[in-house]
GUKEVEX-48104 format. One record per residue (C-alpha): residue number from 1; y, z, x; residue in three letters. Coordinates in steps of 0.001 Angstrom, whole numbers. Each point is the difference from the previous one (the first is absolute). Layout:
// residues N
k:NUM&north:Y&up:Z&east:X&r:Ala
...
END
This chain:
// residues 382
k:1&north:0&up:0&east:0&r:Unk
k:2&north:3422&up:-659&east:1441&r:Unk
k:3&north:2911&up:2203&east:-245&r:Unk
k:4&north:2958&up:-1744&east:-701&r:Unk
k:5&north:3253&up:1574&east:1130&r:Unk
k:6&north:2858&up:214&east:-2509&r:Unk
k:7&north:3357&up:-1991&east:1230&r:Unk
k:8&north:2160&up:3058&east:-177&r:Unk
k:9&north:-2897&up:2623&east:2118&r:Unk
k:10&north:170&up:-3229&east:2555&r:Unk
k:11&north:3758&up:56&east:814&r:Unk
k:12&north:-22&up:3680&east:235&r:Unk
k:13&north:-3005&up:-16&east:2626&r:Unk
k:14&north:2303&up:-2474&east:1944&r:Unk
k:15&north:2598&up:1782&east:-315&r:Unk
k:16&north:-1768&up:3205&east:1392&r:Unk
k:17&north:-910&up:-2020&east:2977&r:Unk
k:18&north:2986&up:-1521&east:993&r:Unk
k:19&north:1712&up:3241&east:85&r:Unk
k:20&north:-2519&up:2032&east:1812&r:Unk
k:21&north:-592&up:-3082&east:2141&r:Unk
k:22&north:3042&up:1196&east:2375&r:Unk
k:23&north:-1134&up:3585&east:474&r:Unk
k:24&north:-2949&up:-1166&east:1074&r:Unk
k:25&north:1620&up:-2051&east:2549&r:Unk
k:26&north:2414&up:2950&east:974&r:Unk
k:27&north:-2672&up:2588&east:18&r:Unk
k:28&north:-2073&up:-2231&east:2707&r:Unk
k:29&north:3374&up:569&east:2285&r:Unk
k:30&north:747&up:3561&east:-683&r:Unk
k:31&north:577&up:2282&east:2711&r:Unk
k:32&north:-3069&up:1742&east:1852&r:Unk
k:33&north:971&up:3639&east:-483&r:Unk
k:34&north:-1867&up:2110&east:3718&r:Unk
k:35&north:265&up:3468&east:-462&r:Unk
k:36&north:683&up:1843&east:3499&r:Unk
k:37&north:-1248&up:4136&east:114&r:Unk
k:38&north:2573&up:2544&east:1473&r:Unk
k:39&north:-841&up:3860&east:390&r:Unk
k:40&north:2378&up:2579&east:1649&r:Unk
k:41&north:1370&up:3289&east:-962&r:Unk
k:42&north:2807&up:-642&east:-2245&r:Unk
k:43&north:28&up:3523&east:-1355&r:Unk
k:44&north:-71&up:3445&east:2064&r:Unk
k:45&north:1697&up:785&east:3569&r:Unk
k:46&north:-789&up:-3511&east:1349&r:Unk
k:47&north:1174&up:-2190&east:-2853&r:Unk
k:48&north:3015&up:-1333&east:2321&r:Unk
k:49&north:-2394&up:-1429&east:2220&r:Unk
k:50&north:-2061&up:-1472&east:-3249&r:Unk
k:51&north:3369&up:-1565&east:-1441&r:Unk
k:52&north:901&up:-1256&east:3424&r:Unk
k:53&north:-3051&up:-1935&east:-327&r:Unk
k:54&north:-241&up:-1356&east:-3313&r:Unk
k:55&north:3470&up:-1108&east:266&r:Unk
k:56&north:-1137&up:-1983&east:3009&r:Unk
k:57&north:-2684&up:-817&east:-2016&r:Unk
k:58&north:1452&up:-1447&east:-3339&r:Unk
k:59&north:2689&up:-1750&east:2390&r:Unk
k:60&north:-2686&up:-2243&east:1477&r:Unk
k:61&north:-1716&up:-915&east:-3376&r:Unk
k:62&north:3564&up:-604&east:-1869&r:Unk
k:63&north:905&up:-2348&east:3588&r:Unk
k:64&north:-3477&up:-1633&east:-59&r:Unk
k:65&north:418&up:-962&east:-4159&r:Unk
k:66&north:3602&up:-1004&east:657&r:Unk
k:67&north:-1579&up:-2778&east:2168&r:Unk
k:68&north:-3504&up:-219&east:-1243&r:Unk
k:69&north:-2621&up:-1162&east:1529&r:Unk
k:70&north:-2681&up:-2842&east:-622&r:Unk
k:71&north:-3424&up:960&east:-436&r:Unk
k:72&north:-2784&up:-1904&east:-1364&r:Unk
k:73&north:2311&up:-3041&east:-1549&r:Unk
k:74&north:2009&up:3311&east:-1753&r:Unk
k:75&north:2636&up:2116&east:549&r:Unk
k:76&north:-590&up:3871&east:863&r:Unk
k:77&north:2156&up:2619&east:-1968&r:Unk
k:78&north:-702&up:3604&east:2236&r:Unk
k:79&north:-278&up:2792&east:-2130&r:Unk
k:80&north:-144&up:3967&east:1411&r:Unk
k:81&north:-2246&up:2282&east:-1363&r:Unk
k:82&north:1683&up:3325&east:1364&r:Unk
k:83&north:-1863&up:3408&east:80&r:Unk
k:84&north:1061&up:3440&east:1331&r:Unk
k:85&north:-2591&up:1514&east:2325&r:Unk
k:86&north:1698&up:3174&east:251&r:Unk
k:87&north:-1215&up:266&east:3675&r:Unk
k:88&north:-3324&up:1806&east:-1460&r:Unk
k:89&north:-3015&up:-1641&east:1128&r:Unk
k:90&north:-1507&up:688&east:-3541&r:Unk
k:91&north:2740&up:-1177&east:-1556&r:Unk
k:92&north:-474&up:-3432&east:2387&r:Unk
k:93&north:-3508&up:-571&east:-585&r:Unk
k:94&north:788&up:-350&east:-3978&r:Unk
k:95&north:3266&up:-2286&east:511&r:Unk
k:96&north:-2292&up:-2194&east:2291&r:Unk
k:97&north:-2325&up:-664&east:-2701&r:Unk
k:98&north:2544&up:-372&east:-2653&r:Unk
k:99&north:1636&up:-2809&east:2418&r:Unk
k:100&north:-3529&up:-1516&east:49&r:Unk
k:101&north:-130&up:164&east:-3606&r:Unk
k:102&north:2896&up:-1514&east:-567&r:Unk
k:103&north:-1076&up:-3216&east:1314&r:Unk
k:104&north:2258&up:-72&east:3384&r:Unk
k:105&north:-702&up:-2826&east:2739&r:Unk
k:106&north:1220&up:3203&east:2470&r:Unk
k:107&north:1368&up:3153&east:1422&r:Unk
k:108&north:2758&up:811&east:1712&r:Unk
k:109&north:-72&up:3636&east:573&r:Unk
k:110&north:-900&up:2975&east:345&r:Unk
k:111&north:2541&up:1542&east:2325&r:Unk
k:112&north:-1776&up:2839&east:1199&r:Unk
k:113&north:-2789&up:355&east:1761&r:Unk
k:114&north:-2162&up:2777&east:-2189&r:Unk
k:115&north:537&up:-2614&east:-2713&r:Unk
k:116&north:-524&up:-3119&east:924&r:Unk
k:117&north:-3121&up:909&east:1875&r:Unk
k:118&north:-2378&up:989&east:-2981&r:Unk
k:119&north:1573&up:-2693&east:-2023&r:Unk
k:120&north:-493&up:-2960&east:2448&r:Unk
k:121&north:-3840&up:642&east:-954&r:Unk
k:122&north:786&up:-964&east:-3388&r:Unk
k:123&north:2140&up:-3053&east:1042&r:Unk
k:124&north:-2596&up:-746&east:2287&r:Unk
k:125&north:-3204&up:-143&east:-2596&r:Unk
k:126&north:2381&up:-2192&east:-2399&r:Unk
k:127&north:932&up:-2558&east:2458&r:Unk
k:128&north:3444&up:396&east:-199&r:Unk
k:129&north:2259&up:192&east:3022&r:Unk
k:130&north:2284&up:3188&east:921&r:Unk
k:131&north:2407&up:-249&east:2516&r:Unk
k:132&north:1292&up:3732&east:581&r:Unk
k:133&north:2596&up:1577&east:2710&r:Unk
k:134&north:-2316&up:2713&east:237&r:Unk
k:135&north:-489&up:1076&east:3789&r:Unk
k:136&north:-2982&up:2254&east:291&r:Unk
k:137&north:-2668&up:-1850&east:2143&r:Unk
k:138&north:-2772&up:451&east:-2544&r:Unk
k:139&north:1463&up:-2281&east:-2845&r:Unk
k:140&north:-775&up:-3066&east:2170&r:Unk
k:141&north:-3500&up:1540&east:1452&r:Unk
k:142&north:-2401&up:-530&east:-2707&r:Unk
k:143&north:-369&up:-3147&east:-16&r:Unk
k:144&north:1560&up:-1204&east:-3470&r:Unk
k:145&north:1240&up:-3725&east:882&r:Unk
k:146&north:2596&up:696&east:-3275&r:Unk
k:147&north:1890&up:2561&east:1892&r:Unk
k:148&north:2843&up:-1220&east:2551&r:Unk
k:149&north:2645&up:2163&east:1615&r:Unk
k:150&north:3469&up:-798&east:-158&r:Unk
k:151&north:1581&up:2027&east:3053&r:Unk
k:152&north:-1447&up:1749&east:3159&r:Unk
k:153&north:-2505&up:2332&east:-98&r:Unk
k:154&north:186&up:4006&east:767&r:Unk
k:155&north:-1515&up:-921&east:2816&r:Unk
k:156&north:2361&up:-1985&east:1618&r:Unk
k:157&north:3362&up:2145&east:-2124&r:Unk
k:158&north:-1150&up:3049&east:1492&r:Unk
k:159&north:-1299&up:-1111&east:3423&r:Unk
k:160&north:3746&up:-1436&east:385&r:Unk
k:161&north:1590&up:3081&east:-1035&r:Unk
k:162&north:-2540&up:2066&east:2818&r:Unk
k:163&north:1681&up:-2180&east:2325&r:Unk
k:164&north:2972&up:-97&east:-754&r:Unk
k:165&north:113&up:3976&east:38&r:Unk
k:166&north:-1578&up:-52&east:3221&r:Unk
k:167&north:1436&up:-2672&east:1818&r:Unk
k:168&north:3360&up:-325&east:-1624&r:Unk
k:169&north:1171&up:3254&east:-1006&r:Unk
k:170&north:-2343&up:1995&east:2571&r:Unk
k:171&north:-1167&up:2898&east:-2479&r:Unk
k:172&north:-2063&up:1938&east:1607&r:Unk
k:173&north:-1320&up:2569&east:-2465&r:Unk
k:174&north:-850&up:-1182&east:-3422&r:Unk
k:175&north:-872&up:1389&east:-3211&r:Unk
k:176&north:-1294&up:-1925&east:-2938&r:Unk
k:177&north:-411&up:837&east:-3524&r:Unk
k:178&north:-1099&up:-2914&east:-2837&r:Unk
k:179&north:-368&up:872&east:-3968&r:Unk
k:180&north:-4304&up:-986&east:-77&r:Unk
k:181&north:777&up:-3074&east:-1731&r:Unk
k:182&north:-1602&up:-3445&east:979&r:Unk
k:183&north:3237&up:-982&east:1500&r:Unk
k:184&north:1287&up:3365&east:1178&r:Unk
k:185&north:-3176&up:656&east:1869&r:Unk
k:186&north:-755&up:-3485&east:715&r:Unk
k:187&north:3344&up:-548&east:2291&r:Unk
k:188&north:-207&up:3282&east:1552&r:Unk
k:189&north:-3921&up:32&east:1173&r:Unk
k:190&north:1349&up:-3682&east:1898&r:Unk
k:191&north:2623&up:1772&east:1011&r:Unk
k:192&north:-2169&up:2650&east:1791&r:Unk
k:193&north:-1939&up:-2956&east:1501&r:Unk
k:194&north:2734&up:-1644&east:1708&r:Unk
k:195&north:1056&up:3406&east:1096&r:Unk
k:196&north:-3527&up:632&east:1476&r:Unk
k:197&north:-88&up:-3563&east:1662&r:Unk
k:198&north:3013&up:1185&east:2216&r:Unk
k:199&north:-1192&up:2884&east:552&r:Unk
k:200&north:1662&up:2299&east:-2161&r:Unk
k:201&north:-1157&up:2195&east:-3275&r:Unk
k:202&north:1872&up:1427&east:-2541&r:Unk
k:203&north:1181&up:3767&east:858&r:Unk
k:204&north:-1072&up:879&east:-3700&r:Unk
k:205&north:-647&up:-1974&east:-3304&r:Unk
k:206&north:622&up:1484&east:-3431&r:Unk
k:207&north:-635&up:-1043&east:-3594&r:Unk
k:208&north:1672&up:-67&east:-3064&r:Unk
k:209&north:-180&up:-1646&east:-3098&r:Unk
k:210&north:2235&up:-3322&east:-1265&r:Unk
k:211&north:1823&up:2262&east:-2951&r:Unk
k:212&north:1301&up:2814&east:2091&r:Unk
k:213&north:3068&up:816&east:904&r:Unk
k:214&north:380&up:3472&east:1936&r:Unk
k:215&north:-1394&up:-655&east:3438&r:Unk
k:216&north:1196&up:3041&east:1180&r:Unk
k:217&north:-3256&up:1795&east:897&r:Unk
k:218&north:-1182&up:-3415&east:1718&r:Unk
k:219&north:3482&up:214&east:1953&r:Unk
k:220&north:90&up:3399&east:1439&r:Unk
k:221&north:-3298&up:-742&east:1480&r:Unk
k:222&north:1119&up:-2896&east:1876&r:Unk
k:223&north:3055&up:1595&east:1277&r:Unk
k:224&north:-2006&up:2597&east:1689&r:Unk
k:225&north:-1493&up:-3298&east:1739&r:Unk
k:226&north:3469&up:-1455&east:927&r:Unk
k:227&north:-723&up:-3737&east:-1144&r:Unk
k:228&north:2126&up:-2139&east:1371&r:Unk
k:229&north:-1323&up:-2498&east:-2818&r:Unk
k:230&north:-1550&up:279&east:-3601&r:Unk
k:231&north:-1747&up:-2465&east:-1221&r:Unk
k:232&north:-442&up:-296&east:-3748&r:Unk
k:233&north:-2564&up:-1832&east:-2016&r:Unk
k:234&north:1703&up:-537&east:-3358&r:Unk
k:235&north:2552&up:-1036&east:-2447&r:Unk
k:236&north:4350&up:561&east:151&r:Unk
k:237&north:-375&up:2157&east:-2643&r:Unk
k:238&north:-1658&up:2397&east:2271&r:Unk
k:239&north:1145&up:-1039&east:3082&r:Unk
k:240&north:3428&up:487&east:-910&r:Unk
k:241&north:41&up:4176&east:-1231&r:Unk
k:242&north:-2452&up:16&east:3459&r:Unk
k:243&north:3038&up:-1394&east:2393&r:Unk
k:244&north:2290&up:2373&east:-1562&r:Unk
k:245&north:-2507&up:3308&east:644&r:Unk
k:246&north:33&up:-1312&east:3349&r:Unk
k:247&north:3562&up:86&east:64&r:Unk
k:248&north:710&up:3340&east:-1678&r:Unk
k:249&north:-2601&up:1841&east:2609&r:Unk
k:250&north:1596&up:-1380&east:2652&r:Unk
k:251&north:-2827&up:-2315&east:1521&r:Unk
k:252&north:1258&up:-2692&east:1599&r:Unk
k:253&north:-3257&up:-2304&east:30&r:Unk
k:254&north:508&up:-3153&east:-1021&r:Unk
k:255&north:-1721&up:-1130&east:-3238&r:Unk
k:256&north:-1990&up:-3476&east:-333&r:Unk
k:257&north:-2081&up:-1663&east:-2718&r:Unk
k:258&north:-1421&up:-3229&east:-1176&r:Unk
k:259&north:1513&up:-2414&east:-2284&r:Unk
k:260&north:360&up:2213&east:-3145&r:Unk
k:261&north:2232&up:2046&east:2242&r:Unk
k:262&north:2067&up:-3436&east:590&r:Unk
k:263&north:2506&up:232&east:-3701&r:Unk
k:264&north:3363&up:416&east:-636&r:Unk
k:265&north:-1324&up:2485&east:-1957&r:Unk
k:266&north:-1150&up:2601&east:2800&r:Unk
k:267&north:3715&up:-510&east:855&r:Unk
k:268&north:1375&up:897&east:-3459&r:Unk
k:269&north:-2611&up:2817&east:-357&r:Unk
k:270&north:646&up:1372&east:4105&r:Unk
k:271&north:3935&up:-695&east:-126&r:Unk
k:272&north:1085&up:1367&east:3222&r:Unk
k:273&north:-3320&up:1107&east:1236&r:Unk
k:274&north:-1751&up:-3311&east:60&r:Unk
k:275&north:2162&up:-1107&east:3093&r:Unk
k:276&north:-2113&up:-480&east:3450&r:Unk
k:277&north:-3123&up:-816&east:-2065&r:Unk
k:278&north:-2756&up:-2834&east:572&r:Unk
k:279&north:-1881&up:-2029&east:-1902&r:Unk
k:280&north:-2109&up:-3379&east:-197&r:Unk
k:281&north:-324&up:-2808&east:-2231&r:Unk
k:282&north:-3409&up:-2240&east:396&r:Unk
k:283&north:2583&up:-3093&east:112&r:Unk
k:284&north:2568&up:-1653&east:1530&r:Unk
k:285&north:3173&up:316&east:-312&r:Unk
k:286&north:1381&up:-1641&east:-3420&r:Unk
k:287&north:3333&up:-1171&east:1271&r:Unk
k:288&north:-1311&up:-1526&east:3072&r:Unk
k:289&north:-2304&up:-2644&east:-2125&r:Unk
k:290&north:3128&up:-2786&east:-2491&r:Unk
k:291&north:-2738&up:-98&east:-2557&r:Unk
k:292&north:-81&up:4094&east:331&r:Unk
k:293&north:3999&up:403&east:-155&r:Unk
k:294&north:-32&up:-2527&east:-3194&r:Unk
k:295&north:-2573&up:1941&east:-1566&r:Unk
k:296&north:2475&up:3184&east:802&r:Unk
k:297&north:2814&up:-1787&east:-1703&r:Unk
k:298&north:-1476&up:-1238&east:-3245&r:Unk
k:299&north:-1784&up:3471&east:-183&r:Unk
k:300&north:3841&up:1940&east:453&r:Unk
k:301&north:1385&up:-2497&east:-2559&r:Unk
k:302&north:-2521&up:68&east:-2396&r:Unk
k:303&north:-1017&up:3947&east:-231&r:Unk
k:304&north:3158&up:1692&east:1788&r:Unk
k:305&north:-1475&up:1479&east:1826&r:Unk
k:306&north:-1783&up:91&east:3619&r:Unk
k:307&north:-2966&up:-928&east:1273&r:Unk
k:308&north:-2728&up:3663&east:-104&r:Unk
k:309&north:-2476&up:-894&east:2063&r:Unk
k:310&north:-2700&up:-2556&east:-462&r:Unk
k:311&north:837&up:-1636&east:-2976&r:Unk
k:312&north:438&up:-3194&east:2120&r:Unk
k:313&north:-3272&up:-210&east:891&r:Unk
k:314&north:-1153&up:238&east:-3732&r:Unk
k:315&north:2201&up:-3024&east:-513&r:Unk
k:316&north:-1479&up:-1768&east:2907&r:Unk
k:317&north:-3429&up:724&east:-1283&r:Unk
k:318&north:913&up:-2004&east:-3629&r:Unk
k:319&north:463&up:-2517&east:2051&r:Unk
k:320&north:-2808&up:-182&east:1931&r:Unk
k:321&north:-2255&up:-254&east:-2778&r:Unk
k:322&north:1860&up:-2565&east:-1808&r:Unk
k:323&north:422&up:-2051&east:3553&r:Unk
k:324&north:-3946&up:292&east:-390&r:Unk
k:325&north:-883&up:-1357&east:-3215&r:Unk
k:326&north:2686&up:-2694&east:734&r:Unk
k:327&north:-1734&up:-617&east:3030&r:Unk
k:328&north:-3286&up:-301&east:-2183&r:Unk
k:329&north:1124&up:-1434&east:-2853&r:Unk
k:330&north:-1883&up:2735&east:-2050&r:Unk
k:331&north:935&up:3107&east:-1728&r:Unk
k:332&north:-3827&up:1221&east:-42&r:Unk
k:333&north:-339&up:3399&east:2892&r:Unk
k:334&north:-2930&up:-1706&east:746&r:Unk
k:335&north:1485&up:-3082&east:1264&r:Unk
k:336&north:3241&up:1674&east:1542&r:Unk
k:337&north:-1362&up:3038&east:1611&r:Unk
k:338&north:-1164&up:-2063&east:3075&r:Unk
k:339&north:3771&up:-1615&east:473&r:Unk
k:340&north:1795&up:3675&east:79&r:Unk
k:341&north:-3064&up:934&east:3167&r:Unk
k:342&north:1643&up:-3760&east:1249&r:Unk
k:343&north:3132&up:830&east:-270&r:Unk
k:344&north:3157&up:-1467&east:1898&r:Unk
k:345&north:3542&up:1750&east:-1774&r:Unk
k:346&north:3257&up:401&east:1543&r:Unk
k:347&north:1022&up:2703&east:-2624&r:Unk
k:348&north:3335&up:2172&east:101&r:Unk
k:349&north:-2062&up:2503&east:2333&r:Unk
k:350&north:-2850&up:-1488&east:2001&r:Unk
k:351&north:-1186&up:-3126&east:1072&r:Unk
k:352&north:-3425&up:870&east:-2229&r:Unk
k:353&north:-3526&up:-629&east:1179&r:Unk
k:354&north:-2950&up:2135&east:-451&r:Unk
k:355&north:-2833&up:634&east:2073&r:Unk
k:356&north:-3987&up:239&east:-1277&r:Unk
k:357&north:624&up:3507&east:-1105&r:Unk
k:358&north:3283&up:-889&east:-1982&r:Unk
k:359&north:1821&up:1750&east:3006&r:Unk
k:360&north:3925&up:-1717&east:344&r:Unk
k:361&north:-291&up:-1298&east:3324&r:Unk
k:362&north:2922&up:541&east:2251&r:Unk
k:363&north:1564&up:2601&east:-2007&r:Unk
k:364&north:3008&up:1699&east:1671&r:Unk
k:365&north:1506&up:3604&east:-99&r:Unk
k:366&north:3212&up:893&east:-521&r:Unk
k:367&north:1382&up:3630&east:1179&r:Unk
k:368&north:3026&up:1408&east:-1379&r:Unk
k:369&north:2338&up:2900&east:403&r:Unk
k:370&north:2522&up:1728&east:-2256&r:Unk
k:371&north:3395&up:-779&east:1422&r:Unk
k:372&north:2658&up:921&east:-2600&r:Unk
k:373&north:-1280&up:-1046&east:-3468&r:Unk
k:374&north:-2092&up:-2289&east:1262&r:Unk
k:375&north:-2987&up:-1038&east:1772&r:Unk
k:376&north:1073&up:-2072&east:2756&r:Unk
k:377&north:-3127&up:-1855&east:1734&r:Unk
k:378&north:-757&up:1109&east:3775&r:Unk
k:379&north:-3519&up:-2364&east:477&r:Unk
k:380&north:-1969&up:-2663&east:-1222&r:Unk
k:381&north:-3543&up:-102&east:1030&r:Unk
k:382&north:-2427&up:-2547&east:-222&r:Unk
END
């Protein structure tokens, strides 16, 4: 039996097609919306360093859609999926799998070291790429070929400090104290090596905790010791009320610390007191690189305010992963992964590279000393 179909029913099937006939069309050249993961501690007493990054962060993605890139015969549109790790490992480990969830092509975080260790297990059995400026050694040592590092390692930030405080500033008795975090204790046990590979040890090494705030127990200790140095594994936020206990009991040992140490904010927190201090950054120095002083600029004119701390290399690593899909025309971890072990970036802080561990190869140091209300740089090492 045939079916007829009525005049009026035949126009309005037409109809229907010629108008949906264009959104087809459209649809086939729609954007490709990528997803990019980013975890640090927005909330708590390391939130500045968190915002610092995800400004860095959201600057790359809104520069990379201003101008976006071809992949697959289709546009990309970046979008961020931002999470707050709080700096809690516990806390990390369920971000990490709600990034992984959420369907993003990769990571770029965590900043510290207690986090992004446990989580770059979870990155790892997904098959998505993380890209972290954590320096503890052991993120990079278990052999997950998703995890690259984004700066220098403890290793080489607190063998150059050891150095430095041997060679350059000739301390001869030193105390050390770190807050048993991953980072804290991370940069000060390499600190202790160098030390030991000149033939030096540490006077005395203490221990406190990354939320305290009254080291004066710790303090009167030392003095008994007569440091000429302190170093501290830790944050500003306690670096900063330790530098001024140093002050008001009248030690005169100089106080040095790793890159968390390195913030305008240990300034604002010390005021006076924070003068004669040392630090190091596993970088160079921004304003030596033009691509690192025009990142400097657009970041001052766009959030006015300055540059934290490693929020540039959380910009660099946006665009290391979207150099990497360009570079193989995919959007799939799978097919990208292997470009970001290959890669060749001139970013606004490193000329990147990685090595078979996801090590950044050639990383330099860069040592810095309160000198007014600033920290004016006194080495690079590479």
């Amino acid at each position: 039996m045939k079916h007829h179909i009525a005049p009026r029913t035949l126009h309005l099937v037409l109809a229907l097609g010629g108008m949906m006939a264009p959104f087809a069309i459209s649809a086939s050249y729609a954007d490709t919306v990528v997803k990019l993961g980013f975890a640090s501690p927005l909330s708590g007493p390391q939130s500045h360093y968190g915002k610092d990054n995800e400004n860095a962060t959201r600057m790359a993605i809104d520069e990379l859609n201003a101008a976006p890139i071809t992949i697959g015969k289709q546009k990309v549109k970046f979008e961020l999926v931002s999470e707050d790790d709080q700096a809690d490992p516990r806390v990390g480990t369920q971000v990490a799998q709600r990034l992984v969830d959420s369907g993003v092509k990769a990571v770029i975080g965590h900043f510290n070291s207690g986090v992004s260790i446990p989580a770059s297990r979870i990155y790892a059995d997904a098959g998505i790429p993380q890209l972290s400026v954590s320096t503890n050694p052991a993120y990079t040592t278990s052999g997950y070929k998703t995890a690259f590092r984004l700066v220098g390692s403890d290793s080489q930030v607190g063998g150059s400090l050891a150095q430095y405080a041997v060679k350059k500033l000739q301390a001869q008795r030193i105390a050390v104290i770190d807050d048993r975090t991953a980072y804290g204790q991370g940069i000060a046990d390499e600190f202790i090596k160098s030390l030991q590979a000149q033939g030096k040890k540490p006077i005395k090494r203490e221990y406190t905790n990354d939320k305290a705030s009254d080291f004066t127990a710790i303090l009167t200790s030392l003095k008994a010791q007569k440091p000429d140095l302190v170093f501290y594994g830790g944050a500003d936020a306690q670096a900063a009320p330790l530098a001024k206990q140093m002050k008001r009991l009248g030690m005169d040992a100089k106080l040095m610390g790793g890159d968390m140490l390195s913030t305008p904010n240990f300034i604002k927190l010390a005021g006076a007191d924070a003068a004669g201090h040392y630090s190091a950054v596993p970088g160079g120095e921004l304003g030596s690189r033009a691509a690192g002083k025009a990142f400097e600029t657009r970041y001052k004119a766009r959030f006015k305010e300055d540059v934290v701390l490693l929020g540039p290399q959380f910009y660099d690593g946006v665009m290391i992963v979207a150099d990497a899909m360009k570079r193989a025309d995919s959007t799939d971890p799978a097919k990208f992964l292997p470009y970001i072990a290959k890669t060749r970036y001139q970013g606004a802080t490193a000329d990147f590279g990685f090595d078979a561990a996801g090590n950044l190869k050639n990383a330099p140091v860069t040592i810095s000393a309160v000198e007014g209300n600033d920290w004016k740089v006194k080495s690079v090492v590479q």
